[in-house]
C-alpha positions as CSV (number, residue, x, y, z in Angstrom):
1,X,29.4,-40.0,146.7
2,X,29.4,-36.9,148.9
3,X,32.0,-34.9,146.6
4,X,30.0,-36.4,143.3
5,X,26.4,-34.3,144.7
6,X,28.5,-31.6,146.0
7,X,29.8,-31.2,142.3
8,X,26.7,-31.3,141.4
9,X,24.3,-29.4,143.6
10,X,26.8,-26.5,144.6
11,X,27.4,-24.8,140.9
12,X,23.4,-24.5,140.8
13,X,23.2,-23.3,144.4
14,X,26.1,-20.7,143.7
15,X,24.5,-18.6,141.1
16,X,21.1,-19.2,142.7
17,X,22.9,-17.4,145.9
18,X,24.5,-15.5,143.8
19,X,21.4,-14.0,142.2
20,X,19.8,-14.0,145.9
21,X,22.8,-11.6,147.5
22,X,23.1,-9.5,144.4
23,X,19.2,-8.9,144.9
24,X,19.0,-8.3,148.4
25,X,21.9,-4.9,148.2
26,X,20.3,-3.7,144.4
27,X,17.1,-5.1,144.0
28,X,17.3,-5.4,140.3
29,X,14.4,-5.6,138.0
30,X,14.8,-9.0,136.0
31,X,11.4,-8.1,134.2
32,X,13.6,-7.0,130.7
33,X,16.1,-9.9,131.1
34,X,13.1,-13.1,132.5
35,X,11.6,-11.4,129.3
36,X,14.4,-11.5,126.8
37,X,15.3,-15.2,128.4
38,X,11.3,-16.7,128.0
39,X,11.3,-15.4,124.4
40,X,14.3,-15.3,122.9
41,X,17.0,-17.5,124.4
42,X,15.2,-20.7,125.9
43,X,13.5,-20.8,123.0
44,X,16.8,-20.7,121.1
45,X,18.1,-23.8,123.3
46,X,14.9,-25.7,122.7
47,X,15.2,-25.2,119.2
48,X,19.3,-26.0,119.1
49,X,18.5,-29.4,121.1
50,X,15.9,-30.6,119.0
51,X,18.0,-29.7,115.4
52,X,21.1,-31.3,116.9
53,X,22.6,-34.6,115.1
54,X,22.0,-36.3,118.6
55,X,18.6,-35.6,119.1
56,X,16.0,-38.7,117.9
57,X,12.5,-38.1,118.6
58,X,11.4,-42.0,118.8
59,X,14.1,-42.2,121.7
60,X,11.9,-39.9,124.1
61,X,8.5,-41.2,123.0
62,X,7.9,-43.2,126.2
63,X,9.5,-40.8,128.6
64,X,7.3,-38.1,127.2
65,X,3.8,-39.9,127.6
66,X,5.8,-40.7,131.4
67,X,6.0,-36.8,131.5
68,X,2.3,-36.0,130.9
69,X,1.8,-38.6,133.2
70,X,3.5,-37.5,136.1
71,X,2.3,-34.0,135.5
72,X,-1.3,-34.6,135.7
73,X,-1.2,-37.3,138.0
74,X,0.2,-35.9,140.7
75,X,-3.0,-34.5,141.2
76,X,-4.2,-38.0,142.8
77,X,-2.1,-37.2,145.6
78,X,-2.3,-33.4,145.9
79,X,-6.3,-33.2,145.6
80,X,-7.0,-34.8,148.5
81,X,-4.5,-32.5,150.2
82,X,-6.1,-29.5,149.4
83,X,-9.3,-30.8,150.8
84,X,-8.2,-32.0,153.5
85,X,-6.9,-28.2,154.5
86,X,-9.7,-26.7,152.8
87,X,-7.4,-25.0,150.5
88,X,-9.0,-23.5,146.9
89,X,-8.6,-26.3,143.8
90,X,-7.3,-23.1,141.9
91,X,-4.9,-21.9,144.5
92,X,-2.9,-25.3,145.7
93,X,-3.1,-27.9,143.0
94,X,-1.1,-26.0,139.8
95,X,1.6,-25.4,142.1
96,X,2.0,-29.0,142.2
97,X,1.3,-30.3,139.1
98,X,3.6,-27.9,137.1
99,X,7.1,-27.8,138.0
100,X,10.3,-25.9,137.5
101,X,11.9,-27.8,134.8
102,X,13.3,-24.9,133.2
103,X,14.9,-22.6,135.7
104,X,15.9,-25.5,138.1
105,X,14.8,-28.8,135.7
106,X,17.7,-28.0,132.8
107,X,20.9,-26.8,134.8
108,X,20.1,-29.8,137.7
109,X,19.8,-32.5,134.8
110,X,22.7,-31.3,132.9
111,X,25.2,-31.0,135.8
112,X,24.0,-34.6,137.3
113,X,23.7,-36.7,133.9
114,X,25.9,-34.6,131.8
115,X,25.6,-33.2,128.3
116,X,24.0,-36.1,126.6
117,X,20.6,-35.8,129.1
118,X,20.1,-32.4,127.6
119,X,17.6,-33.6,124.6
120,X,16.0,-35.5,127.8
121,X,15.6,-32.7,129.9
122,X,14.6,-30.4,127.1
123,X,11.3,-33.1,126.4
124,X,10.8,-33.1,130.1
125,X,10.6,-29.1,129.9
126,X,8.6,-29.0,126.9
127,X,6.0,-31.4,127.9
128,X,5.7,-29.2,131.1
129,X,5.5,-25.8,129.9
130,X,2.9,-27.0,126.8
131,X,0.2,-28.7,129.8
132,X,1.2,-25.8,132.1
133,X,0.2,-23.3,129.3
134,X,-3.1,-25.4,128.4
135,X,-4.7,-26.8,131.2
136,X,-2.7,-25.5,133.9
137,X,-4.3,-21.9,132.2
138,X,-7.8,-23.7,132.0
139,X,-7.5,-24.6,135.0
140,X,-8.0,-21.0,136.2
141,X,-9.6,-19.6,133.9
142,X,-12.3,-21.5,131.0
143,X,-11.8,-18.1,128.7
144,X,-8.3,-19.0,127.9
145,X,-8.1,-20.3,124.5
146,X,-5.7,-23.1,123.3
147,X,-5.4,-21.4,120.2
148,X,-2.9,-18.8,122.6
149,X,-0.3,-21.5,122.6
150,X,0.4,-20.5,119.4
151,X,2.0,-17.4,120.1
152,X,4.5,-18.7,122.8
153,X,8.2,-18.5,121.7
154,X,8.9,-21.4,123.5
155,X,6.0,-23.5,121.6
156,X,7.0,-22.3,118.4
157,X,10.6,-23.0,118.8
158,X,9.4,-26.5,119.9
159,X,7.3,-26.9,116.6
160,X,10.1,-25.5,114.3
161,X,12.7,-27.7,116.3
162,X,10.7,-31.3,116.3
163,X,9.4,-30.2,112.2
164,X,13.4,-29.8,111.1
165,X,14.4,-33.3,113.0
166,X,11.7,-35.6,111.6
167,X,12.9,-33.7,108.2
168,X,16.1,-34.6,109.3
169,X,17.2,-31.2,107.2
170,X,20.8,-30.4,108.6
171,X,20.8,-26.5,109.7
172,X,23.9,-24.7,108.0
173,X,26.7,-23.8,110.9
174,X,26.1,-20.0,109.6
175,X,22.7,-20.1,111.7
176,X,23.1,-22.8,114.2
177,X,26.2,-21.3,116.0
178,X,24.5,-17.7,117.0
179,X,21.3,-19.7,117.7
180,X,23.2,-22.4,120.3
181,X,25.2,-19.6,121.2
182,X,21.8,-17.6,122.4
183,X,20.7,-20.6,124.2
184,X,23.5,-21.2,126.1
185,X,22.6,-17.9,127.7
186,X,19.2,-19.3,129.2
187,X,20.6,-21.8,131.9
188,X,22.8,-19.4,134.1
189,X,20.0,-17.0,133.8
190,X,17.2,-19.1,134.8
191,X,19.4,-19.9,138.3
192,X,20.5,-15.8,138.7
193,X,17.0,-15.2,137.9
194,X,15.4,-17.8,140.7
195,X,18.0,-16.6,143.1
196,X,16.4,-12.6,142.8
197,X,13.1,-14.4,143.3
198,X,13.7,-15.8,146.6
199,X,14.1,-12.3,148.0
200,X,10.0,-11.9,147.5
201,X,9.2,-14.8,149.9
202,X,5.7,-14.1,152.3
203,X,6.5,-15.6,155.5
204,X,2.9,-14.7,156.2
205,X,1.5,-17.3,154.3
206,X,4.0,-20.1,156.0
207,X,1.9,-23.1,156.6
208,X,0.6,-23.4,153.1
209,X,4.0,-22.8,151.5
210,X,5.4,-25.0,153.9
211,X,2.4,-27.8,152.8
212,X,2.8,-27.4,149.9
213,X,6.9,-27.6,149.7
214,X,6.3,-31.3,151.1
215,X,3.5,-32.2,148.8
216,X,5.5,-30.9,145.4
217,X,7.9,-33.5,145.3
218,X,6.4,-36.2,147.0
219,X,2.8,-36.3,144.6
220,X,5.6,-36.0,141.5
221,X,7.7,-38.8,143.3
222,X,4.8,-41.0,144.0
223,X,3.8,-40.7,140.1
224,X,7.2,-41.0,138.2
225,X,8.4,-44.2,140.6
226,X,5.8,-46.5,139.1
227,X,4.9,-45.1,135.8
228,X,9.3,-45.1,135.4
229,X,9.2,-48.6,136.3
230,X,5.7,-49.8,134.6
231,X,6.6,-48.4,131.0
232,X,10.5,-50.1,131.7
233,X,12.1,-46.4,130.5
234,X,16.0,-46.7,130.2
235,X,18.1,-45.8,133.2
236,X,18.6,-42.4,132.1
237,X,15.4,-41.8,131.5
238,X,14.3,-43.5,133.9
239,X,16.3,-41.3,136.8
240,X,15.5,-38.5,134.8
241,X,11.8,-38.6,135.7
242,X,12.4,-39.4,139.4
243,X,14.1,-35.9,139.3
244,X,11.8,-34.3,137.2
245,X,9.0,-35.3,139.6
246,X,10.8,-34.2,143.0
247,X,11.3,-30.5,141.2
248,X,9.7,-27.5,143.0
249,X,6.5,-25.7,141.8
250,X,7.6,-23.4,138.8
251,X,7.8,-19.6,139.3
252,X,5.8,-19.4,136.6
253,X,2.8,-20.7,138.6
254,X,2.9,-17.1,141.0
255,X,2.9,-14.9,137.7
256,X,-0.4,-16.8,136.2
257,X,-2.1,-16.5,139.7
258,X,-1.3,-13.2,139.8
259,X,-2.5,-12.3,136.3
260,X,-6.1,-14.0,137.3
261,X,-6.2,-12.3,140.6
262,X,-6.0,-16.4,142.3
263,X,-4.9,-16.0,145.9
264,X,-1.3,-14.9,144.2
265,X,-0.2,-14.1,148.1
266,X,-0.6,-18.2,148.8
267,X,1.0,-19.2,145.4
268,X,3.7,-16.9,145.8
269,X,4.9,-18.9,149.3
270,X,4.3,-22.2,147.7
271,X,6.9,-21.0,145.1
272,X,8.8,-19.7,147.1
273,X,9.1,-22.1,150.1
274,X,9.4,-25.2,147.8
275,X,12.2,-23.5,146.2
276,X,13.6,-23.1,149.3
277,X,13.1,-27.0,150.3
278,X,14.9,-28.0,147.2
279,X,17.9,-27.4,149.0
280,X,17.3,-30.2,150.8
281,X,14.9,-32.3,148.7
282,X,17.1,-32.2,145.5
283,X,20.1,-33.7,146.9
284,X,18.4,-36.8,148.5
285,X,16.9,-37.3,145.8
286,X,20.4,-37.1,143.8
287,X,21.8,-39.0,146.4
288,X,19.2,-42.1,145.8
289,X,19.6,-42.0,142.4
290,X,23.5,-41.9,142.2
């Protein structure tokens, strides 16, 4: 058991570290590259996933609704939280409702489950970055329009992807090799990417990072465990949520703070710090479900 989570945990953790050390002697700017990776080659691994002979959309039905579900319920546990510390609705509750299922989500899934939970994890990831870019951007600001979605990469890919598989139209190798071979970029990216990341943490802002890295998993936990069980998802599935819900806050959730000028200094050690605590939540939680 302990050299089964070591082979898991330690490949992520390696380029994560990897990304972290390289950071901390050149302090490279990942703006051109967390770009390029965003629109170009997650959206080619969504799109891949989804066009794949493997992939069945009425196999994920359930385990999406569970998604949404776990999402914006963990809110039930984290309000209450936030009032409790007298911390701003806008400031503490996104961090926990919208996790990192991309830069964290897809490489953890993959290693743990192997290849065939991809199409799972990709759903997982879809469902949070659509509600992250619609209410999570309501949330902070009621001028954002959902017609915005529209122009993401990632929702487009998703569209084109899901349109293609319930067409069931076979894509000719000629394209579908350069475009899996694009999107098998994304992965070790998002983990070098979160590694340069952790060099920005603000120890300043400790206790609410440090709130909030206990609060992430445990509202997504206290969600997935009885909406998992409730809706009878397959085992897969079914361990796939329970990971999905113990992720970290996304680092996406420090850029959109940021952008709407919403205590970005607070969000930014939430991030941060319950990246951090992944270290130690992620392989409990492994070790529970293995």
């Amino acid at each position: 058991m302990l050299w089964q989570l070591i082979s898991i945990v330690f490949p992520i953790f390696a380029i994560v570290l990897l990304g972290f050390v390289y950071a901390r002697k050149h302090s490279p700017d990942m703006a051109a590259a967390n770009k390029l990776n965003i629109d170009i080659f997650v959206p080619a691994l969504i799109f891949d996933v989804l066009t794949s002979k493997s992939f069945n959309l009425e196999e994920y039905q359930l385990l999406t609704f569970a998604a949404i579900c776990v999402v914006l319920g963990s809110v039930i546990v984290a309000w209450p939280v936030a009032r409790f510390f007298g911390y701003q609705f806008k400031t503490f509750i996104p961090p926990m409702l919208f996790n990192n299922s991309g830069n964290l989500g897809l490489p953890l899934m993959v290693f743990a489950f192997g290849e065939k939970a991809l199409p799972a994890a990709v759903m997982l990831f879809i469902v949070e970055n659509t509600l992250h870019f619609s209410v999570g951007m309501k949330i902070l600001s009621n001028k954002s329009s959902l017609l915005g979605l529209f122009k993401i990469p990632i929702l487009l890919a998703t569209i084109a992807g899901l349109s293609i598989s319930i067409l069931h139209f076979q894509m000719p190798a000629l394209l579908a090799t350069p475009i899996k071979m694009l999107g098998q970029i994304s992965i070790p990216l998002m983990l070098f990417s979160l590694g340069v990341r952790l060099i920005h943490i603000n120890w300043q802002d400790w206790k609410i990072g440090l709130i909030g890295a206990v609060v992430s998993p445990l509202s997504g936990l206290a969600i997935a465990l009885p909406v998992g069980y409730l809706l009878n998802l397959p085992a897969q599935q079914y361990s796939l949520l329970i990971l999905f819900g113990a992720l970290p806050p996304a680092v996406l959730n420090y850029m959109i703070a940021e952008r709407y000028n919403q205590q970005p200094r607070h969000v930014a050690s939430i991030v941060m710090m319950g990246n951090l605590a992944a270290i130690v939540v992620i392989p409990l939680v492994l070790a529970f479900l293995l």
